[in-house]
C-alpha positions as CSV (number, residue, x, y, z in Angstrom):
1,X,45.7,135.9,153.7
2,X,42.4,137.1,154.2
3,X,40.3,135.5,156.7
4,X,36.4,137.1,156.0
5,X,34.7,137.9,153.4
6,X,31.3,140.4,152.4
7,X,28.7,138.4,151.0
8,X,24.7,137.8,150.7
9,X,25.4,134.2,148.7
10,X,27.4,131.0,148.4
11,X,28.1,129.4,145.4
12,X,29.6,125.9,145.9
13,X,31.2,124.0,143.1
14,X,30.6,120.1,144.3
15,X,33.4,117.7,143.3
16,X,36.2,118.4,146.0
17,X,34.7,120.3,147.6
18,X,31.5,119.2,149.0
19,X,31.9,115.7,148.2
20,X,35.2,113.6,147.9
21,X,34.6,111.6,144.1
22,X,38.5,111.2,143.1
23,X,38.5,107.6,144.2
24,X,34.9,107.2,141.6
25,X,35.9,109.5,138.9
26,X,39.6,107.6,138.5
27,X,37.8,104.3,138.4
28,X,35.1,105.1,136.3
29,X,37.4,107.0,134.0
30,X,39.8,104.4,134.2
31,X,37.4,101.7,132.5
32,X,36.2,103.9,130.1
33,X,39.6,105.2,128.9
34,X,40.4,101.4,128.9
35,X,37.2,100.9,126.4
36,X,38.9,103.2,123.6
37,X,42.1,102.0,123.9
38,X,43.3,105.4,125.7
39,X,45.9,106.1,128.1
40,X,44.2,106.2,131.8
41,X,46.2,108.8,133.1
42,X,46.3,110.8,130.5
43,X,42.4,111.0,130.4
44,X,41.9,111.5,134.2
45,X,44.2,114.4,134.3
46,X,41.8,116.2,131.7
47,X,38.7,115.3,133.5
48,X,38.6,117.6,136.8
49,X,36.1,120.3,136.4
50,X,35.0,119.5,133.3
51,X,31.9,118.5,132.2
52,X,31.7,114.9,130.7
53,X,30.7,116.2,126.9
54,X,34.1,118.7,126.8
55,X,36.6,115.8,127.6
56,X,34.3,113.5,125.4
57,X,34.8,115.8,122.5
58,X,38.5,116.4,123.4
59,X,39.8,112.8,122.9
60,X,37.0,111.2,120.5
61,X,36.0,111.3,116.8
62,X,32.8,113.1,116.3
63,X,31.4,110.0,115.1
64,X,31.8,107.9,118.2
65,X,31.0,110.6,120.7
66,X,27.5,109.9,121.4
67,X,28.1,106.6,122.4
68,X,31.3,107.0,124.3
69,X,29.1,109.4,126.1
70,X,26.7,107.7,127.3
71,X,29.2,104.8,128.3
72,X,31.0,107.7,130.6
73,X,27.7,108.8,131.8
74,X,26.6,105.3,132.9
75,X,29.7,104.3,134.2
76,X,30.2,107.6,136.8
77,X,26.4,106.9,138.1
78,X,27.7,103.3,139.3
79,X,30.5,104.7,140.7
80,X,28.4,107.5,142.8
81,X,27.6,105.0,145.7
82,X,31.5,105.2,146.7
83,X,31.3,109.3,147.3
84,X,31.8,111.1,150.4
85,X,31.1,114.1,152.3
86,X,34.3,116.5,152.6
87,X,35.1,117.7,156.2
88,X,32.9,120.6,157.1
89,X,30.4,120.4,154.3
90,X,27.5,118.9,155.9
91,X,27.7,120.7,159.2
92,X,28.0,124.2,156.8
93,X,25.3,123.7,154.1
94,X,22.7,122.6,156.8
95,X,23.5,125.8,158.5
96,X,22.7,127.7,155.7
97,X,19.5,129.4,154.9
98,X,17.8,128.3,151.6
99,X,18.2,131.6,150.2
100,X,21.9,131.6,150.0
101,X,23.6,129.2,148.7
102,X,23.6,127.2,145.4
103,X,25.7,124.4,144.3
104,X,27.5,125.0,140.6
105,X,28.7,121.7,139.5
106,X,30.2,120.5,135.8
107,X,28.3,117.1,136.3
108,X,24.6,115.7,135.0
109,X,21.7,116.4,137.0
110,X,21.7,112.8,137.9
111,X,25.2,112.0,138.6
112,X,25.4,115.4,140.7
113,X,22.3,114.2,142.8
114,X,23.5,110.9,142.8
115,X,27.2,112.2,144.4
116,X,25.2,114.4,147.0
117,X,23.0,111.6,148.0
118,X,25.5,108.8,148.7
119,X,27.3,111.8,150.6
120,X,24.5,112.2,152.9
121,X,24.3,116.1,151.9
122,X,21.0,118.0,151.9
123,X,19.5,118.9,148.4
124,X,20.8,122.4,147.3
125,X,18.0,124.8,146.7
126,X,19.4,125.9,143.4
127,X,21.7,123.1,141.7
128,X,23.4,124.2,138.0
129,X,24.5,121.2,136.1
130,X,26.4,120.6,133.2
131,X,22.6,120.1,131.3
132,X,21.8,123.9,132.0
133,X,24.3,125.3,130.7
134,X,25.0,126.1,126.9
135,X,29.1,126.2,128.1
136,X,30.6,124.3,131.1
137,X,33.2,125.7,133.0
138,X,35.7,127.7,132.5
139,X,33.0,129.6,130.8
140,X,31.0,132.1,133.3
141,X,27.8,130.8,132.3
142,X,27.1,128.3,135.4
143,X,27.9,130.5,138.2
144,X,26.1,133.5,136.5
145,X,22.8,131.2,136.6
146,X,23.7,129.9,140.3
147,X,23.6,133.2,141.5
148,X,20.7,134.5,139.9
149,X,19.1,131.4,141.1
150,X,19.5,132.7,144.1
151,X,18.0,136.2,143.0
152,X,22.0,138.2,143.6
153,X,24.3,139.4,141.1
154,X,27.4,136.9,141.1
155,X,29.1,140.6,142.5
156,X,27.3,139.8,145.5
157,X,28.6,136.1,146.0
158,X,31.4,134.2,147.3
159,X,32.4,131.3,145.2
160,X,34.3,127.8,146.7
161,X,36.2,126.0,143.9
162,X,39.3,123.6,143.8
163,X,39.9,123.1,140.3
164,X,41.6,126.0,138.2
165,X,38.8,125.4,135.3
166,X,36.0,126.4,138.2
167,X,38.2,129.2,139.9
168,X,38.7,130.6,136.0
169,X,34.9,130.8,135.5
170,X,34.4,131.9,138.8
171,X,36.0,135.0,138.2
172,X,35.0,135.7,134.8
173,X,31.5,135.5,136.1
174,X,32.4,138.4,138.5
175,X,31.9,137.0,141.8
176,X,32.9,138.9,144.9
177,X,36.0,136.2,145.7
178,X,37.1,133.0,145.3
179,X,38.1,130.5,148.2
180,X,40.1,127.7,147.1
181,X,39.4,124.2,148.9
182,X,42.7,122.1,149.3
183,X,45.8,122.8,148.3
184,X,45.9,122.1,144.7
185,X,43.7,125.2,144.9
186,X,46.2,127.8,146.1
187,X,48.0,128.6,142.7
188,X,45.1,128.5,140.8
189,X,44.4,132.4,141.1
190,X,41.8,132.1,144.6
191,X,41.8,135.1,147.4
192,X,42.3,132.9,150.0
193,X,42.0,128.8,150.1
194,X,41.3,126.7,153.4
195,X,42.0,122.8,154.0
196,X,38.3,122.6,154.0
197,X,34.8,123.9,155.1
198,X,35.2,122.6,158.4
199,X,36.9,126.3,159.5
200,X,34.1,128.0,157.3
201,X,31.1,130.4,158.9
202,X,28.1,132.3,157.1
203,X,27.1,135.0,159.1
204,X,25.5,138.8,159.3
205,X,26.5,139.3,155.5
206,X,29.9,138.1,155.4
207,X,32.2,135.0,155.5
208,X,34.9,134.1,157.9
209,X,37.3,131.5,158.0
210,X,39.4,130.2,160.5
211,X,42.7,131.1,160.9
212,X,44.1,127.8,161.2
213,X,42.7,125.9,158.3
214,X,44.1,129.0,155.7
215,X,46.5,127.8,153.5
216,X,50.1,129.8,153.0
């Protein structure tokens, strides 16, 4: 497996791989799957990498949507307080110049913030949410706005994903690789995927990883 990579930007997604949220999104999934009389499991295994609206619209009649919605909305911003920073992430974004990196994340603008926050990450300098973008992931659409946030063609950036939905739009949008975080990462299609950000450096136009936190 590869172990650096050319690039002049980062594009994070955040959910697993910034910030550890499984723990909130199963229990505020859990209640609100519970509200419509809907198998839990069932709807948490839709949720990852998606935003809210797409598994909204998957499971619910039309007519209900706007209020099941909301419900989901509200429920995921009580459940932000219980998120974490993943290994590594802190100590790599605050290394990081302003001008290269961007965070590309299927949640709300105020869930995403809310997630960073109780995580005790600093604010990204360009943050696509689920409310910029016309199509959530696996559609290009977020990533090609993260990177010309950042004022690079997504050609020119390295994207870190762990959920197939992310790694899918990732590459449609072109980006110059695609690092898997954790291990439910590796078959989803990535160059290369790592334990976590802990073994990750940004450095004279490229990216290297440690050897020993590469996955087989």
């Amino acid at each position: 497996m590869r172990t650096w990579f050319p690039a002049q930007g980062l594009l994070f997604d955040s959910d697993g791989v910034l910030v550890d949220s499984d723990a909130s999104v199963i229990s505020a999934w859990t209640r609100w799957a519970q509200r419509y009389d809907l198998d839990p499991a069932e709807i948490v295994a839709l949720v990852h990498g998606r935003r809210s609206a797409d598994t909204v619209s998957m499971v619910i009649p039309r007519r209900h949507r706007a209020e099941a919605l909301l419900l989901i909305d509200s429920y995921e911003i009580e459940d932000a307080a219980s998120v974490r920073a993943l290994p590594g992430a802190d100590e790599l974004l605050r290394a990081l110049p302003d001008s290269a990196w961007a965070v590309v994340t299927s949640a709300l603008a105020p869930l995403a913030r809310a997630r960073l926050t109780a995580a005790g990450l600093p604010e990204p300098p360009v943050l696509i949410t689920a409310d910029l973008v016309a199509e959530g992931k696996p559609a290009p659409e977020g990533y090609l706005k993260g990177s010309a946030g950042l004022g690079l063609p997504a050609t020119a950036c390295v994207v870190f994903e762990d959920a197939a939905s992310g790694i899918t739009a990732a590459r449609a949008a072109g980006a110059a690789a695609v690092i898997g975080i954790g291990a439910r990462s590796v078959a989803a299609g990535v160059d290369t995927a790592v334990r976590s950000l802990s073994g990750v450096r940004f450095q004279d136009g490229h990216v290297d990883l440690c050897q020993a936190d590469v996955l087989p």
